[in-house]
MOPAC internal coordinates of N, CA, C and O (Angstrom, degrees):
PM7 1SCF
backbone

  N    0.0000 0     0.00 0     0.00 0    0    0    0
  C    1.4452 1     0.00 0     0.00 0    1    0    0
  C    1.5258 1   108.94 1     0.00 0    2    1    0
  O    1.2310 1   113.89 1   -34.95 1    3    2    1
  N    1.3082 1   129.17 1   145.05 1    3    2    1
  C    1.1542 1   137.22 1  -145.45 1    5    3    2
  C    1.5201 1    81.19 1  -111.90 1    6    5    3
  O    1.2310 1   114.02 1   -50.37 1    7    6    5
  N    1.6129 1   128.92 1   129.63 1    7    6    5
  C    1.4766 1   130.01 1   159.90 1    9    7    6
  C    1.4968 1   114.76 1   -90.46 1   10    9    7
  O    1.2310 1   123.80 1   111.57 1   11   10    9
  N    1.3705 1   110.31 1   -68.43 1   11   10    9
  C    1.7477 1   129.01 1  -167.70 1   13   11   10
  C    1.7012 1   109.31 1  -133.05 1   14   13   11
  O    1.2310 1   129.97 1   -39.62 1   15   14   13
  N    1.6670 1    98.38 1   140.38 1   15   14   13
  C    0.8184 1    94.59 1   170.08 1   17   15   14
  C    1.4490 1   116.04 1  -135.44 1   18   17   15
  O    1.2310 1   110.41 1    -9.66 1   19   18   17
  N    1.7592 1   135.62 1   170.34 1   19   18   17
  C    0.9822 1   125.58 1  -151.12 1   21   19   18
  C    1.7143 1    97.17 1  -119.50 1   22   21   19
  O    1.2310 1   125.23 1   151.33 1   23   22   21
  N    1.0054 1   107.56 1   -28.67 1   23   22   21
  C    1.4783 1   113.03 1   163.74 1   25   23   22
  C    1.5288 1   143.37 1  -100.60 1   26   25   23
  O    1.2310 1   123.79 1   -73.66 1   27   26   25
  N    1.3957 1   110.34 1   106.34 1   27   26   25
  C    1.5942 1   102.89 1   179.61 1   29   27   26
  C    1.0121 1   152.14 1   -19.62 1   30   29   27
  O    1.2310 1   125.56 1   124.94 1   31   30   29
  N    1.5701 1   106.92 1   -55.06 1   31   30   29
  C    1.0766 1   122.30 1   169.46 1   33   31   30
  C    1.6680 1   114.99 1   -37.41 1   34   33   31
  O    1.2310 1   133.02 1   110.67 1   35   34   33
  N    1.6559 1    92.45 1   -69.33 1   35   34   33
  C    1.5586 1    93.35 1  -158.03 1   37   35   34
  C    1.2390 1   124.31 1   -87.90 1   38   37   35
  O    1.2310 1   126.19 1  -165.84 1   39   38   37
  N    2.0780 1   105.70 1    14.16 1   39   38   37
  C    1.4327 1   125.42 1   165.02 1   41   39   38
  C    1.4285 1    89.50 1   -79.98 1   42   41   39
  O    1.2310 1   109.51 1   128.24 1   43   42   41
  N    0.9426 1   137.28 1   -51.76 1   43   42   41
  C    1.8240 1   124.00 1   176.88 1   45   43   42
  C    1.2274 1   123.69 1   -55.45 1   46   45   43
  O    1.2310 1   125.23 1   137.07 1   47   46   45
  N    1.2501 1   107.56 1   -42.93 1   47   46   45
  C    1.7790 1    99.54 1   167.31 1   49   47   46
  C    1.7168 1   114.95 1   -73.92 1   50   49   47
  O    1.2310 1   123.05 1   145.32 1   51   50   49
  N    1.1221 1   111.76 1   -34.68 1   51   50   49
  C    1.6649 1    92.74 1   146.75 1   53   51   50
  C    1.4411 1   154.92 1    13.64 1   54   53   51
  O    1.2310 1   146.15 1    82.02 1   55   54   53
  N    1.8893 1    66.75 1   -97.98 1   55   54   53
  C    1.8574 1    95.96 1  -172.44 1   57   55   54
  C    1.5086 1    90.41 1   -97.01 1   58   57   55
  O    1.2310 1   108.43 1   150.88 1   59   58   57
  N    1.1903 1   139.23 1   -29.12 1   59   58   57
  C    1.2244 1   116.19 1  -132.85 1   61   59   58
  C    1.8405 1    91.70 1  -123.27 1   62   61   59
  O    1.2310 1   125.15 1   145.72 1   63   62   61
  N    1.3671 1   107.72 1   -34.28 1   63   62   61
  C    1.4685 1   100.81 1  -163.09 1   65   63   62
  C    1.3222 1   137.31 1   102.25 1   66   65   63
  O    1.2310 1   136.33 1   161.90 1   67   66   65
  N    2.0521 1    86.00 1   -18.10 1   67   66   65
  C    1.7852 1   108.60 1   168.69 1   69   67   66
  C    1.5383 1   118.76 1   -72.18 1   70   69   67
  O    1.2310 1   136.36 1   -53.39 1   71   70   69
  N    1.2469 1    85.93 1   126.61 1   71   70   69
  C    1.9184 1    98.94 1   175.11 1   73   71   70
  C    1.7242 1   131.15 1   -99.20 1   74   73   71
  O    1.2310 1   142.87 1  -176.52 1   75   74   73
  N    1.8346 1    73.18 1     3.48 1   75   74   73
  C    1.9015 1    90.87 1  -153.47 1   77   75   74
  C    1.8463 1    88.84 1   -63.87 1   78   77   75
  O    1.2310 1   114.94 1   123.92 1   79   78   77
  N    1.2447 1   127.20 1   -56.08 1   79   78   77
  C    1.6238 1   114.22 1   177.97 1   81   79   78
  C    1.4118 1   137.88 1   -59.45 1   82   81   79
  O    1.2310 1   135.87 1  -164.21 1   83   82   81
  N    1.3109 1    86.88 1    15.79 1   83   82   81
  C    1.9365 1    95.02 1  -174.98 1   85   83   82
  C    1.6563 1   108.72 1  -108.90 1   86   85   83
  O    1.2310 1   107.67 1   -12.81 1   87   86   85
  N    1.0025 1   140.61 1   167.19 1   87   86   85
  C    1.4131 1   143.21 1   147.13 1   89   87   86
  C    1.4097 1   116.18 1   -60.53 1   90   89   87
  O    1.2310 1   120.90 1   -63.33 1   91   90   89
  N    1.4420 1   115.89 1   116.67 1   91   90   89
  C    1.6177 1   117.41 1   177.68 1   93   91   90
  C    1.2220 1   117.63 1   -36.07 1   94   93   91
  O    1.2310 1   121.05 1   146.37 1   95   94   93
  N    1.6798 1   115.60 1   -33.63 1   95   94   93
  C    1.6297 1   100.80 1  -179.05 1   97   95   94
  C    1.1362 1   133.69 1   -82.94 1   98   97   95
  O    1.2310 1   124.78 1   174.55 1   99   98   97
  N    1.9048 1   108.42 1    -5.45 1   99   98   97
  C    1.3589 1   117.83 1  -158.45 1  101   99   98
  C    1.7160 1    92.43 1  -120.67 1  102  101   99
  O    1.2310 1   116.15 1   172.21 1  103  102  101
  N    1.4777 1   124.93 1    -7.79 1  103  102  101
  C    1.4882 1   117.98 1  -168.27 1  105  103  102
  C    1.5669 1   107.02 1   -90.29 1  106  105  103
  O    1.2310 1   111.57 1  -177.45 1  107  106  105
  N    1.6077 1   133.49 1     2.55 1  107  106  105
  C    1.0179 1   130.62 1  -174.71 1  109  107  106
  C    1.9487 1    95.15 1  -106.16 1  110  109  107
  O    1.2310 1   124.98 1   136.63 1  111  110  109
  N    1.3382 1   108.03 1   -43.37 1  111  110  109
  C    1.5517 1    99.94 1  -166.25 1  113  111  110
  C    1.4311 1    89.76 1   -65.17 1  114  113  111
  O    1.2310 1   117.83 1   131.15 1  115  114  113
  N    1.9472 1   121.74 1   -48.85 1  115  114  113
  C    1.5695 1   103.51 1  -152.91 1  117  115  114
  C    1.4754 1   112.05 1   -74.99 1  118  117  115
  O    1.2310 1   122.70 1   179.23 1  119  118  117
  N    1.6483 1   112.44 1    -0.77 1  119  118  117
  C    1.4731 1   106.23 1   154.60 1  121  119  118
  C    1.1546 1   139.47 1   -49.75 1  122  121  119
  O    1.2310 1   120.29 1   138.10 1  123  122  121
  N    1.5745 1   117.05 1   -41.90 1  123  122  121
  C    1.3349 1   150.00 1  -162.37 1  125  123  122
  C    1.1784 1    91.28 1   -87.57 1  126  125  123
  O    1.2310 1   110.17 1   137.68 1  127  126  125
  N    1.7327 1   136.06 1   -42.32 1  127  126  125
  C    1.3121 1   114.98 1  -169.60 1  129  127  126
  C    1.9051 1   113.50 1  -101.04 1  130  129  127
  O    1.2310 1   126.50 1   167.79 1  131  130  129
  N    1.3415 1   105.10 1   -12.21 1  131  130  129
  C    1.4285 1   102.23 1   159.77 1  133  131  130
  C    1.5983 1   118.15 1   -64.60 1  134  133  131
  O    1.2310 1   126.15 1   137.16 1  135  134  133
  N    1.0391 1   105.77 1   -42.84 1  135  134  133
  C    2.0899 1   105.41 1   171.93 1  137  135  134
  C    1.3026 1    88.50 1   -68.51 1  138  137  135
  O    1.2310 1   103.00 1   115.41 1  139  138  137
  N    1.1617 1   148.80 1   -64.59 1  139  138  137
  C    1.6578 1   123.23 1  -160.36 1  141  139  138
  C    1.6929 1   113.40 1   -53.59 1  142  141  139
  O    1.2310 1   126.03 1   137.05 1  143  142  141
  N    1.6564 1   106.01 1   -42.95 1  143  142  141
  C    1.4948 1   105.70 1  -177.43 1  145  143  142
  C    1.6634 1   108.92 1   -81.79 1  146  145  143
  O    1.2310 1   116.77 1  -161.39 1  147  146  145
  N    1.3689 1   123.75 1    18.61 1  147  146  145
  C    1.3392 1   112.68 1   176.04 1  149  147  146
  C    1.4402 1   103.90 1   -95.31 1  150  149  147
  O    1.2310 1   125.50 1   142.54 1  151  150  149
  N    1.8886 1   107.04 1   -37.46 1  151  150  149
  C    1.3778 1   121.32 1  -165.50 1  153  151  150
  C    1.3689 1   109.70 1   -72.98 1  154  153  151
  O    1.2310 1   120.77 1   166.99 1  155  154  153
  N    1.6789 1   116.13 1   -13.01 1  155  154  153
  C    1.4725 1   109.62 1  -155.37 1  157  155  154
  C    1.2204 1    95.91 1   -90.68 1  158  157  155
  O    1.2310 1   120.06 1   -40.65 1  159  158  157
  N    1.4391 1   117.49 1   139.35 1  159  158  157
  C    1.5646 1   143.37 1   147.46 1  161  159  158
  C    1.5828 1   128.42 1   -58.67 1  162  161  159
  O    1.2310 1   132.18 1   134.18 1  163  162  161
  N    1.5787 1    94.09 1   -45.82 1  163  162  161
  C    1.6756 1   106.71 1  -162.86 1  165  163  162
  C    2.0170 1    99.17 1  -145.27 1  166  165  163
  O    1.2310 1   127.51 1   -55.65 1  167  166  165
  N    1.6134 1   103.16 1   124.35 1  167  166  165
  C    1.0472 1    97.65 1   174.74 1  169  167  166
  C    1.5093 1   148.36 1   -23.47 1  170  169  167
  O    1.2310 1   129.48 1   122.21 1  171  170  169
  N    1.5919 1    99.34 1   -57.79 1  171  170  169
  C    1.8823 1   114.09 1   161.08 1  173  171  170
  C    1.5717 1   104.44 1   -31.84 1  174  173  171
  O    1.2310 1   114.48 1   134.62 1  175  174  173
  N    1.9352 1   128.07 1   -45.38 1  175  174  173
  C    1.4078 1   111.48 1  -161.16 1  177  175  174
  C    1.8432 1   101.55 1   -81.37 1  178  177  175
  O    1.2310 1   114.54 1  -135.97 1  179  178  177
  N    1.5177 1   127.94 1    44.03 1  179  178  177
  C    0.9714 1   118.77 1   179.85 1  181  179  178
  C    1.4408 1   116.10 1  -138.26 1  182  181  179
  O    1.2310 1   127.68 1   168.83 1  183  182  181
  N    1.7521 1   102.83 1   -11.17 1  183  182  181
  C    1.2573 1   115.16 1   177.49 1  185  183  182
  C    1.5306 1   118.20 1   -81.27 1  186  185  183
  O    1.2310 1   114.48 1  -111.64 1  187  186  185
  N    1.3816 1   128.05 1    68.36 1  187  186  185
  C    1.5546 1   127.87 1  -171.78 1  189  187  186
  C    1.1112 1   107.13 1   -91.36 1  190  189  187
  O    1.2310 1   112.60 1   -23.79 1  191  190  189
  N    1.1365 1   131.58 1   156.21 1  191  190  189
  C    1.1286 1   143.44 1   173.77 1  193  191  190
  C    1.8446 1   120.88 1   -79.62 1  194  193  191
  O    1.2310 1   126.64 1   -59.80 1  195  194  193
  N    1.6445 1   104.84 1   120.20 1  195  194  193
  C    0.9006 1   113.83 1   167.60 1  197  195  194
  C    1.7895 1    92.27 1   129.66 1  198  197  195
  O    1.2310 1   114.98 1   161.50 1  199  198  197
  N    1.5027 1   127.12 1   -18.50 1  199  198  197
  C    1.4433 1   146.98 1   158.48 1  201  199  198
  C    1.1050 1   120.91 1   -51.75 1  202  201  199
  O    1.2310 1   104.02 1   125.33 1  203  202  201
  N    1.1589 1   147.05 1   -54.67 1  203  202  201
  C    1.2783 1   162.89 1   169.21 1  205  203  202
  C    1.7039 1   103.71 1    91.03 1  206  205  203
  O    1.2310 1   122.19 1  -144.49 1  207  206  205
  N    1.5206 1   113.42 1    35.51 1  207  206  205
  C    1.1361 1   118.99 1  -174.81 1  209  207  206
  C    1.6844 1   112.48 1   -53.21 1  210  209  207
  O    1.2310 1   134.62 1   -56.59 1  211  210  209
  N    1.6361 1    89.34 1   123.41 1  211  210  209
  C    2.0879 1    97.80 1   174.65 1  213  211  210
  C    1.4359 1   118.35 1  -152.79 1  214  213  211
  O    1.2310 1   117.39 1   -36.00 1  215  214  213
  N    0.8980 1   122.58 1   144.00 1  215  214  213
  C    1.6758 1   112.48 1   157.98 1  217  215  214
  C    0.9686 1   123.08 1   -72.27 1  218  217  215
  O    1.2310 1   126.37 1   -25.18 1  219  218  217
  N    1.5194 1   105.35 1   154.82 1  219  218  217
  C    1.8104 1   112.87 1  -169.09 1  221  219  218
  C    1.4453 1   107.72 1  -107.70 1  222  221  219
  O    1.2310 1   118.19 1   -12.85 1  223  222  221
  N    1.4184 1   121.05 1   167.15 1  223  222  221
  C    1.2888 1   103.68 1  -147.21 1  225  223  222
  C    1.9119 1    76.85 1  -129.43 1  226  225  223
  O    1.2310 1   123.92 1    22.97 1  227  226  225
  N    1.4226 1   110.09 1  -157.03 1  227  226  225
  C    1.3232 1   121.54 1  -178.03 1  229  227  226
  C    1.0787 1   115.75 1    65.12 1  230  229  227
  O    1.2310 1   125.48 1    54.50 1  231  230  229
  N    1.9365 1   107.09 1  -125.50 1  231  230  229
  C    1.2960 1   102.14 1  -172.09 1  233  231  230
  C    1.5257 1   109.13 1  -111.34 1  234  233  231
  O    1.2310 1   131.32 1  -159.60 1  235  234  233
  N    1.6747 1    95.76 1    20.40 1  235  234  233
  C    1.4466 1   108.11 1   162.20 1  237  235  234
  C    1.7723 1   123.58 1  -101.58 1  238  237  235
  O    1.2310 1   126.39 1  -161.13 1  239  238  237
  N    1.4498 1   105.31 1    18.87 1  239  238  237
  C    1.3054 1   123.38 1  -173.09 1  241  239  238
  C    1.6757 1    89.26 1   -48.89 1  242  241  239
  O    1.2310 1   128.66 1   -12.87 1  243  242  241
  N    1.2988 1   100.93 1   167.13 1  243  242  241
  C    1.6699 1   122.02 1  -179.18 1  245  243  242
  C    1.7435 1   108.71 1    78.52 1  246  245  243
  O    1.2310 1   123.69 1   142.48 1  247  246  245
  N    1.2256 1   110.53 1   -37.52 1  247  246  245
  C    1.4564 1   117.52 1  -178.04 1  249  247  246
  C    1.0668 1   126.72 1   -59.55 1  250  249  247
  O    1.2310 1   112.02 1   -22.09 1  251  250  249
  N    1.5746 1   132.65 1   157.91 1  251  250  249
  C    1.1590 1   138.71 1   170.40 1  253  251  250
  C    1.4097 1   120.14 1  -114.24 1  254  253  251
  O    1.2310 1   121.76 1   -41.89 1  255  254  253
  N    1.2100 1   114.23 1   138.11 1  255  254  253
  C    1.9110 1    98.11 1  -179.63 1  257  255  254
  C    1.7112 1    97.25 1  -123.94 1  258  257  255
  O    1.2310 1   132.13 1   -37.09 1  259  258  257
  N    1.5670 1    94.17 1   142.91 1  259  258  257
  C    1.7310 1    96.39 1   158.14 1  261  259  258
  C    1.6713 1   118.09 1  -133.24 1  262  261  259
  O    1.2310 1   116.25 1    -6.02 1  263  262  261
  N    1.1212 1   124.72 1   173.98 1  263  262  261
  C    1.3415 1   111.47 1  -151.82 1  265  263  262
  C    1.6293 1    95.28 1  -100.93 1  266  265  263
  O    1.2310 1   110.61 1   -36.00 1  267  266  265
  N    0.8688 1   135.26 1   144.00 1  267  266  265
  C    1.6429 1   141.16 1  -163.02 1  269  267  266
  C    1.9565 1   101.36 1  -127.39 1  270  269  267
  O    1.2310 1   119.26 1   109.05 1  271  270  269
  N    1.1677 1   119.01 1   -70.95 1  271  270  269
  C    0.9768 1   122.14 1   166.92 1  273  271  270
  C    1.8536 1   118.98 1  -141.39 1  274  273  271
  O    1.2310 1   117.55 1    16.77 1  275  274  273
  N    1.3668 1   122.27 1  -163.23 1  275  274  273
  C    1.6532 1   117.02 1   178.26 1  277  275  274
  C    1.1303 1   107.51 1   -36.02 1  278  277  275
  O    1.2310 1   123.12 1   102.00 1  279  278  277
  N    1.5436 1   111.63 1   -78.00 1  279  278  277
  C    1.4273 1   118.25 1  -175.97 1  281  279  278
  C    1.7487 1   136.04 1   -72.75 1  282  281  279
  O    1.2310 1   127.43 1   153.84 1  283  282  281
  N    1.3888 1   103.31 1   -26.16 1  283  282  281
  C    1.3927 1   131.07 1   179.15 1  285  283  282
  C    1.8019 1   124.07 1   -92.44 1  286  285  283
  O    1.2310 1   138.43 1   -40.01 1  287  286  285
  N    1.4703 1    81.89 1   139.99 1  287  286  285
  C    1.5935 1    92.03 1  -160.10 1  289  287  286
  C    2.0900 1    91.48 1  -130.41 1  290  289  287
  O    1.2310 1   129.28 1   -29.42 1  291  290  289
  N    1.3998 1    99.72 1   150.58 1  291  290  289
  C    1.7008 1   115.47 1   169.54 1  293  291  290
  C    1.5885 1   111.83 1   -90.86 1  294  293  291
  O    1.2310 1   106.12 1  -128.15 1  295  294  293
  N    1.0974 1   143.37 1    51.85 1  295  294  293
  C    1.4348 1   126.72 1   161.39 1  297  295  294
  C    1.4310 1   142.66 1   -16.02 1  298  297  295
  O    1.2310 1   115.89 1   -59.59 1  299  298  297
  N    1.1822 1   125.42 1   120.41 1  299  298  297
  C    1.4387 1   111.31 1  -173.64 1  301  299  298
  C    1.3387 1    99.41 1  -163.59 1  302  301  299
  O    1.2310 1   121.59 1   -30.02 1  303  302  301
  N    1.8766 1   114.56 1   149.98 1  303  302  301
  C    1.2938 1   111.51 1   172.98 1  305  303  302
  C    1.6851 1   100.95 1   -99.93 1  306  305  303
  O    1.2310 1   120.60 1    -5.83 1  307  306  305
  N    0.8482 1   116.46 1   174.17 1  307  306  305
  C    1.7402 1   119.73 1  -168.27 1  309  307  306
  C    1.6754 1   105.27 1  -139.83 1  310  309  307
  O    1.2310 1   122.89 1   -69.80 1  311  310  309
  N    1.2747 1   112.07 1   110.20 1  311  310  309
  C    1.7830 1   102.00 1   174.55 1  313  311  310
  C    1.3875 1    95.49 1  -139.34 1  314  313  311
  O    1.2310 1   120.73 1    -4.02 1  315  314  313
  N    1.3294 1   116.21 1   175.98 1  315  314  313
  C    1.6692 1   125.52 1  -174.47 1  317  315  314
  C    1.4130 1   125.62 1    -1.55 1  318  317  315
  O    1.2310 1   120.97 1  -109.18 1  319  318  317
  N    1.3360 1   115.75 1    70.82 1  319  318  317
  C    1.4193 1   113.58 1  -150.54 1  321  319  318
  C    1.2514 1   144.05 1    33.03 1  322  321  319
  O    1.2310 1   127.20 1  -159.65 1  323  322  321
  N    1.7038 1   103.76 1    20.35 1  323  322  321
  C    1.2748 1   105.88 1   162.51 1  325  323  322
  C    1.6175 1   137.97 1   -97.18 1  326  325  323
  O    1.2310 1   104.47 1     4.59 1  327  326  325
  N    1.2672 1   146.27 1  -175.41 1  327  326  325
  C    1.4731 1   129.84 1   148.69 1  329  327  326
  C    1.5849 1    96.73 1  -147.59 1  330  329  327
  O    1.2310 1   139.01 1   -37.22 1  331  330  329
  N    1.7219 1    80.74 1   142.78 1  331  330  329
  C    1.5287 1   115.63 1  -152.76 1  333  331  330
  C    1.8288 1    96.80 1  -137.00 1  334  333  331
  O    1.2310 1   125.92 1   -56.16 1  335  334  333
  N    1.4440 1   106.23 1   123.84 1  335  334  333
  C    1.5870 1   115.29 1   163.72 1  337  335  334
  C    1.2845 1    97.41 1    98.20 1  338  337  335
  O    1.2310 1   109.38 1  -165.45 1  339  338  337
  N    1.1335 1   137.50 1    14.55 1  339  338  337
  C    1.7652 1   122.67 1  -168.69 1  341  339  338
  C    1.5082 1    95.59 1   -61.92 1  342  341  339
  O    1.2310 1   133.20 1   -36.78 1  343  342  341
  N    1.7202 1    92.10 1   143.22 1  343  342  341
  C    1.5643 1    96.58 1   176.12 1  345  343  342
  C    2.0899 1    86.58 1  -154.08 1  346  345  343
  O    1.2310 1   131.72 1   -25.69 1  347  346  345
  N    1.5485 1    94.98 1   154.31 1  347  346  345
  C    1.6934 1   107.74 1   168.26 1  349  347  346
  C    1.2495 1    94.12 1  -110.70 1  350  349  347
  O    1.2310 1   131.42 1   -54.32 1  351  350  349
  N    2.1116 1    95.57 1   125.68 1  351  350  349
  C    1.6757 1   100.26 1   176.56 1  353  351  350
  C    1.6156 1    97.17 1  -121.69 1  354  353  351
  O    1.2310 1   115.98 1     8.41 1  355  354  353
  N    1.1369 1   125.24 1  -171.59 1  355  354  353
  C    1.4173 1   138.12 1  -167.42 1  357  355  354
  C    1.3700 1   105.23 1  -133.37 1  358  357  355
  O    1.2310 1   114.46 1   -65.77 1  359  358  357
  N    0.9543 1   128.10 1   114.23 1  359  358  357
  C    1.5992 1   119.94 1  -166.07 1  361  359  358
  C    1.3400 1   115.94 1   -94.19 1  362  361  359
  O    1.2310 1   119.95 1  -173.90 1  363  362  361
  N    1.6432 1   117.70 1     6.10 1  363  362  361
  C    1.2616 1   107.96 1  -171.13 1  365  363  362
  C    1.4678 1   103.98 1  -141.42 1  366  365  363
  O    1.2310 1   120.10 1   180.00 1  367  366  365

């Protein structure tokens, strides 16, 4: 179940279904992976293939990253079947 999120955008595609603040190439996959992280219970149901699902380490410890596009990644912390903080960052 999805709690908080850190980015607008993809709190609107969310709730709303709006894609208009996203990049066309990245507003169809991070659709697909917000319903996966709403449904997930237990970390393992998030690691799919083709995601590059991992935790981040440093001073991004607690986090999760999945791969969205080249540069773009989904952030999220993950606790008791929840996810909390999702944000789209750009890594480069």
């Amino acid at each position: 179940m999805i709690e908080s999120f850190r980015h607008k955008g993809l709190k609107r595609l969310y709730e709303r279904g709006d894609k208009s603040r996203l990049r066309t190439d990245i507003a169809d996959k991070a659709e697909l992976y917000l319903s996966v992280l709403d449904s997930a219970e237990k970390l393992k149901e998030l690691d799919i293939t083709g995601f590059s699902f991992h935790p981040l380490t440093g001073n991004m410890r607690g986090f999760y990253s999945v791969f969205v596009s080249r540069n773009h990644r989904i952030i999220f912390r993950f606790e008791d079947g929840k996810a909390f903080d999702i944000d789209l960052v750009d890594y480069h």
